[in-house]
N, C-alpha and C positions, 0 to 999 in steps of 0.2 A: 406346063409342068412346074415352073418356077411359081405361079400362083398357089399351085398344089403345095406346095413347099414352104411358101409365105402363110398358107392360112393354118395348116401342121403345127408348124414353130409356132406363132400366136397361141391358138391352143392349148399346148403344149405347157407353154409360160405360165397360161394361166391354170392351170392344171389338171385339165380338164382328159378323159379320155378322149381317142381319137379311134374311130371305127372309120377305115375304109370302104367302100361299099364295091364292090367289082359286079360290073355287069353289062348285057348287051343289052338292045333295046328291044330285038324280039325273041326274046330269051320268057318262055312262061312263068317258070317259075322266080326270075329277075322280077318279072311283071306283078307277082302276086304278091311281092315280101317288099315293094314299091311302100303300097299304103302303111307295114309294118313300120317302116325304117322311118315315113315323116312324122307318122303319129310320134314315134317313142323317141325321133330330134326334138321337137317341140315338149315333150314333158319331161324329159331328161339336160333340156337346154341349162347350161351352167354346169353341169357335172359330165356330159360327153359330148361331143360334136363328130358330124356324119358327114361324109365326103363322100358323094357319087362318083365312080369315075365308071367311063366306058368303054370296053376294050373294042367297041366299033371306033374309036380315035386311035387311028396310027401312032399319035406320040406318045399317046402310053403304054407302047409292046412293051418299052425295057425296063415300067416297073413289073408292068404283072410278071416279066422275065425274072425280074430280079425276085419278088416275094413270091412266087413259083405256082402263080392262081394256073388251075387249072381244068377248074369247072366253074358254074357260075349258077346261083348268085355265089360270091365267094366274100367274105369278111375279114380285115386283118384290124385288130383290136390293137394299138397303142398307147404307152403312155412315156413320161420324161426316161424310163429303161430301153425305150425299144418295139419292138413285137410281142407282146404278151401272149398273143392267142388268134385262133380263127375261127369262125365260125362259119360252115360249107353246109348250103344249100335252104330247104324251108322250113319253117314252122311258126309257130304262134308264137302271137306278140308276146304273150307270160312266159315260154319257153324263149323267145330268142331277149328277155329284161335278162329271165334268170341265169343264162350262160355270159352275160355279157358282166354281172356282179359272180359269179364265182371265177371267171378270169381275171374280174380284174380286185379282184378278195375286197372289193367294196360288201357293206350291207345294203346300201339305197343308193340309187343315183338315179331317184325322182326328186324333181325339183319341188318344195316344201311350200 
């Protein structure tokens, strides 16, 4: 958790969004939005950073407690304010760019 927190803050700093990724490991549709999330870390790299985490690790009951994930895949979208947004469950890599820039009232957060 403390790395979790160390690489957040970096981030953060440099000001980048910060998408939580919540999910189990045989979770289907976890499984299918997989390939979504490294594609769009890798061309998004410098304007967001993506953080897997798995609610099959005990230590992290008491964030998903705390940010109130309740299904999964489940997304918590920050930036230096806080929790801006989430984005629950699947869909296409165009649909989950375009919710990830009107939460975060970017126009592009593809890396040029």
């Amino acid at each position: 958790m403390e790395e979790l927190l160390a690489w957040t803050t970096e981030a953060i700093d440099n000001k980048e969004l910060v998408v939580f990724c919540f999910s189990r490991k045989q979770c289907g549709p976890c499984i299918f939005m997989s390939p979504i999330v490294e594609s769009l870390a890798i061309e998004m790299k410098g304007h967001v950073r993506f953080f897997k985490v798995f609610a099959d690790n005990e230590k992290m009951a008491p964030l998903f407690q705390a940010l109130e994930v309740t299904c999964f895949p489940w997304f918590v979208v920050r930036n230096e304010t806080g929790n801006i947004g989430n984005i629950v469950g699947t869909g296409t890599k165009e649909a989950f760019h375009a919710e990830l820039m009107r939460i975060s009232g970017q126009s592009d957060l593809v890396e040029n």
